[in-house]
N, C-alpha and C positions, 0 to 999 in steps of 0.2 A: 504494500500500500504506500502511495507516495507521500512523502511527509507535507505537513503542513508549516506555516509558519506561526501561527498562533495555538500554545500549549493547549492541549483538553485540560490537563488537569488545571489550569489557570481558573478555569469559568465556576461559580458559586452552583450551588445545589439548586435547583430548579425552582421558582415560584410560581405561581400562577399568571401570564400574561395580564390576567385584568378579570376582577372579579365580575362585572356587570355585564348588563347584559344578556348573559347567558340562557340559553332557551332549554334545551339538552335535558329529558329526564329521561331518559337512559340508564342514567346512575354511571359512576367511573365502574372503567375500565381494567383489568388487569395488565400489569407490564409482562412483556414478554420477556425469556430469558433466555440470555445467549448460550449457554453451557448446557439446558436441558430442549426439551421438543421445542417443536415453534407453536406459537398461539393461534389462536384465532384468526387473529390482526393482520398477521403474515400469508404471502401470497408468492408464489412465485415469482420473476422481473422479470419485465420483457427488456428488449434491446440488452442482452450478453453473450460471451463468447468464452467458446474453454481455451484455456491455452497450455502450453509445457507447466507454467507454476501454478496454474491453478483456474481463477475464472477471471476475466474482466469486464466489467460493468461498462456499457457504451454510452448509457445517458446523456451523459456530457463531458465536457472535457479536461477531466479528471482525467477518468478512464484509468480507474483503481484498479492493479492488478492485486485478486484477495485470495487467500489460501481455505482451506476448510475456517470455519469460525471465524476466521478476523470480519471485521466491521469500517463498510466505506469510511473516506472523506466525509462525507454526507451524513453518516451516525445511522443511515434505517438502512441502508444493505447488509447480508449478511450471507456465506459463503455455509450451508448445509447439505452435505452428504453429495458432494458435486455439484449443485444448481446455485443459484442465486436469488436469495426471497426479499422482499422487502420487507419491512415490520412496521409500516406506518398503511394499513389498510383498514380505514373504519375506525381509527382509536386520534380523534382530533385531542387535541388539547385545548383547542379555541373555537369558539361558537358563539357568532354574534351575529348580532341585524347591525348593519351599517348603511346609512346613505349610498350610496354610487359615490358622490362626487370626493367620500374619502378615500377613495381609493388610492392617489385621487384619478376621474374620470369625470371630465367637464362636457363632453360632447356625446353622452351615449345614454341617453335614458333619462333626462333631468331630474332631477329630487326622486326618482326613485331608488325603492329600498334592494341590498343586497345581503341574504346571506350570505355572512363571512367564515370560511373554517379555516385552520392550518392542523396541520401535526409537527412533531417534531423537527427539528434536521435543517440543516442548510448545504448547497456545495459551495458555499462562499465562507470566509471565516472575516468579513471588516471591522476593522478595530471601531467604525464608529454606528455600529449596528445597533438601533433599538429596543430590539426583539433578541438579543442574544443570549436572556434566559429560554427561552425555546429555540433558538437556532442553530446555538452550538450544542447540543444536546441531542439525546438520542431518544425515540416515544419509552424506552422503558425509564427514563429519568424524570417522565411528566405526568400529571394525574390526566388520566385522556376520558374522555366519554366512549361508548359504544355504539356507533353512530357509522352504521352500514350505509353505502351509495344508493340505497331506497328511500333510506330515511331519510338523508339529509334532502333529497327531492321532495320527500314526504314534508318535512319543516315549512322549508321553503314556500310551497303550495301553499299550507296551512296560514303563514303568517305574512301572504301575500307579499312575499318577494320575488321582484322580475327578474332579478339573477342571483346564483350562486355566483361567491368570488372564492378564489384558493389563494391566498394572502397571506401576508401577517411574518410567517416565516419564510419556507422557498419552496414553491408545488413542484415544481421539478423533480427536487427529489422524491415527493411521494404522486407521483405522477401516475401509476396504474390507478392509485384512488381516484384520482383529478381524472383519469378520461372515463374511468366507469362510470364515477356519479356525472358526469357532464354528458355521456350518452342518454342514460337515463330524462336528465333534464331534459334533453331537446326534445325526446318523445312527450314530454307534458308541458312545452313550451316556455321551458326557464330557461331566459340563457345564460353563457356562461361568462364568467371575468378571470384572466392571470392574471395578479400581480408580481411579477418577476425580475429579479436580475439577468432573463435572456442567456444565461451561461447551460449552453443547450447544445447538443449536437443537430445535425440536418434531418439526418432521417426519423428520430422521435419526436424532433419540433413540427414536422411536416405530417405527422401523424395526429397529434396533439392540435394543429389548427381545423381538424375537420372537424372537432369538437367546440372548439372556441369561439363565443362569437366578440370578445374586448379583452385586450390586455393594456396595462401600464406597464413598460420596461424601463429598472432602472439603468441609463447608461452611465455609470457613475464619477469618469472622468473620461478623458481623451487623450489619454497615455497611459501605455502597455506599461510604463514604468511604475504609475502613480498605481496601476490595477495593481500591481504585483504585491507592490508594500502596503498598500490600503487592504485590500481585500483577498489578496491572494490566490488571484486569478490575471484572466491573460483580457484585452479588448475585442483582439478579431473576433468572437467566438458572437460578442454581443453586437457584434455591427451585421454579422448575419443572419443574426436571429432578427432584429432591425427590417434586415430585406426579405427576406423570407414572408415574415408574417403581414409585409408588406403585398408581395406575392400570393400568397394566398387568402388576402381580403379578409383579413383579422381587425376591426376595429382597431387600433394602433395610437398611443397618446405615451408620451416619453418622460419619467423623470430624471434632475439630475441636481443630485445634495449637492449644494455649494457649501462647502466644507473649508473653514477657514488654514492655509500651512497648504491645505494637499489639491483642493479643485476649486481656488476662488482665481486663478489665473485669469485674467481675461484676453489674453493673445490663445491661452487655450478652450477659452469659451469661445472667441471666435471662430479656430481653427475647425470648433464641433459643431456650430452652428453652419458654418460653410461647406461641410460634408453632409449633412443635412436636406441645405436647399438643394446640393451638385447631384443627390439621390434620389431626391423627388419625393422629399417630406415636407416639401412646405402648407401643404393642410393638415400635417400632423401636430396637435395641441404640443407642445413644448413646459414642461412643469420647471423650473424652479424654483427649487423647495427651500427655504432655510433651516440651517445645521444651529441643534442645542447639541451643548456636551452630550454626550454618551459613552458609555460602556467602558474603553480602552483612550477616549481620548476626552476627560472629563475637565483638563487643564487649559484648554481652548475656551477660545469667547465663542457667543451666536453668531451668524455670519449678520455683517452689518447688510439697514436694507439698501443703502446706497451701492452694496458692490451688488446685489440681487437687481435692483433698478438699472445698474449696467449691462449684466447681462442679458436683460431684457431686451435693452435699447441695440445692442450686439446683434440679436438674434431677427430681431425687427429689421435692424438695417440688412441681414443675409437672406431676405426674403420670406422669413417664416411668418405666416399669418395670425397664428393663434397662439399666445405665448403670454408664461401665467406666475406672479410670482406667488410661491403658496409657503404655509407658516407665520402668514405677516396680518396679523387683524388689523380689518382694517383698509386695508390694500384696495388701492380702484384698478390693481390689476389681476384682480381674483375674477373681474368681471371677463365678459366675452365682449371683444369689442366687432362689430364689420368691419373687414380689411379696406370695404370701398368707401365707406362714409364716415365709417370712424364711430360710429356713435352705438350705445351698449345695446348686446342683443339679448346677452343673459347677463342679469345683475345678480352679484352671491354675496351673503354674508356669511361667514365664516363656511359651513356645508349647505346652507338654506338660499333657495332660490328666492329670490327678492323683485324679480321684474324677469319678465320672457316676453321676449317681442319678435318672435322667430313667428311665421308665417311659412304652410307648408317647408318646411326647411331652408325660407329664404327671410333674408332681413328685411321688417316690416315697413322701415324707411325707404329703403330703396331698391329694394328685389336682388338684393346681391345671393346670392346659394353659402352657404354656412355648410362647413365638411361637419359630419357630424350622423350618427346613427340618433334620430328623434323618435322612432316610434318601433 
């Protein structure tokens, strides 16, 4: 298994993501155990390969070679009796109703509701991750619900949510979960939300979008350098995941934490925004988020909003249409504005829609077409 840069043992005993909320009476779940059978939870992997030392996981671009018992990158693969299971199937840790637009997701479904689940596990390890009590972690380190890809369609239904999202932590890694319940979904017309870091291979990403109908990626800098030491991972990976989902008509909206020391560059915010428009994302929503302290990197201040306000102006001037700075209450650029007239089409306050002046999908001032999935 490839080493990582950031220790397991470093990361505190697991708490609760967030106590509210929560819908799930199911009742918790058992952890599974790596030294005795597999659980319930546990399911075979699709996308892997045997090799001379043992098996390798293709998901993504890891691409963990594991022996009998060792345990991915990722924390939920695991290497029994020759195959490869995952252990995050049915056992969420998190179960929430959220807005859409926390995703965040400004152009797909206005003010409506998403079921939100994750499970354990991440393939990314960033030192300034949120959620790194459930992401560095593995589902047997977390109290999980018992919440089968029926069910969570079932919830969903029930408490009138237009989409399930797989968020929070990284669906990627429990991805057999994420495509069963999102089949499911589309048979009873929920659709489906990634929120993702895009650190994906081709052929499971290309599987995974027939299923999908919105994702938020994070692209979280614009240097293979900054990925390595921040998060410890590689860019290409995310800039194809970018076209791909692009290519296969994946509702598509980008974030990217301006992070103060590692991603407040602004020759490199242009450099990203310019790759962007030369790609043919300029009707793609552009999130700039602002960074609080977290997790690994708590000695930093919050990104000022004047360097967030530059990169807007940045991304504006590279042609991108729809460009948002989010984390900032407050902000009159949380709104949607028209690229032709300038004047707001959806007004937000913090996740609450405040004014919608969209006309079958076009701005009600002056018929411009607004990118965006409305109905």
């Amino acid at each position: 298994m490839r080493g990582r840069r950031i220790n397991k043992r470093e990361f505190i005993k697991l708490g609760l993501l967030c106590t509210g909320g929560l819908i799930c009476k199911n009742g918790w779940a058992n952890s599974p155990v790596m030294n005795k059978k597999l659980s319930k939870w546990s399911r075979e992997a699709v996308f892997y390969a045997q090799t001379p030392r043992g098996i390798r996981c293709q998901i993504c671009p890891n691409e963990c070679d594991l022996k009998e018992r060792e345990v991915s990158d990722c924390h939920n693969r695991i290497v029994k009796g020759g195959k490869l299971y995952t252990m995050a199937f049915g056992n969420p840790c998190a179960v929430h109703i959220d807005p859409v637009e926390k995703k965040p997701l400004y152009h797909f479904l206005p003010q409506s509701k998403a079921l939100s689940i994750a499970t354990a596990g991440c393939n990314l390890a960033c030192l300034n991750c949120q959620n790194w009590t459930i992401s560095q972690v593995s589902p047997e380190k977390t109290r999980n619900f018992d919440l089968m890809p029926g069910a969570v369609v079932e919830s969903a239904v029930k408490h009138q949510c237009e989409s399930i999202a797989y968020t929070y932590s990284e669906p990627i890694t429990f991805y057999e979960y994420v495509t069963e319940t999102s089949k499911i979904a589309r048979q009873e017309g929920v659709r489906n939300i990634l929120v993702s870091n895009g650190y994906i291979n081709e052929k499971p990403l290309r599987e995974l979008c027939k299923v999908i109908d919105a994702a938020n990626i994070d692209l979280k800098a614009f240097s293979d350098d900054i990925y390595l030491k921040l998060c410890n991972g590689k860019l290409d990976p995310i800039l194809n995941t970018l076209k791909i989902m692009k290519e296969e008509n994946v509702w598509l909206e980008i974030t990217n934490l301006v992070v103060p020391e590692w991603t407040d560059d602004l020759d490199m915010i242009k450099r990203m925004c310019g790759w962007l428009a030369e790609n043919g994302f300029q009707d793609t929503p552009l999130h700039f988020s602002r960074f609080y302290p977290k997790h690994k990197l708590l000695r930093l201040p919050s990104t000022p909003v004047t360097v967030l306000n530059k990169a807007r102006s940045s991304a504006v001037g590279s042609g991108l249409k729809y460009v948002f700075t989010d984390n900032v209450p407050g902000s009159e650029f949380s709104n949607t504005f028209c690229p032709k007239c300038k004047k707001i089409v959806i007004g937000r306050r913090g996740f609450a829609i405040i004014g919608n002046n969209l006309e079958n999908g076009k701005c009600s001032a002056c018929g411009e077409p607004i990118a965006g999935v409305w109905e």
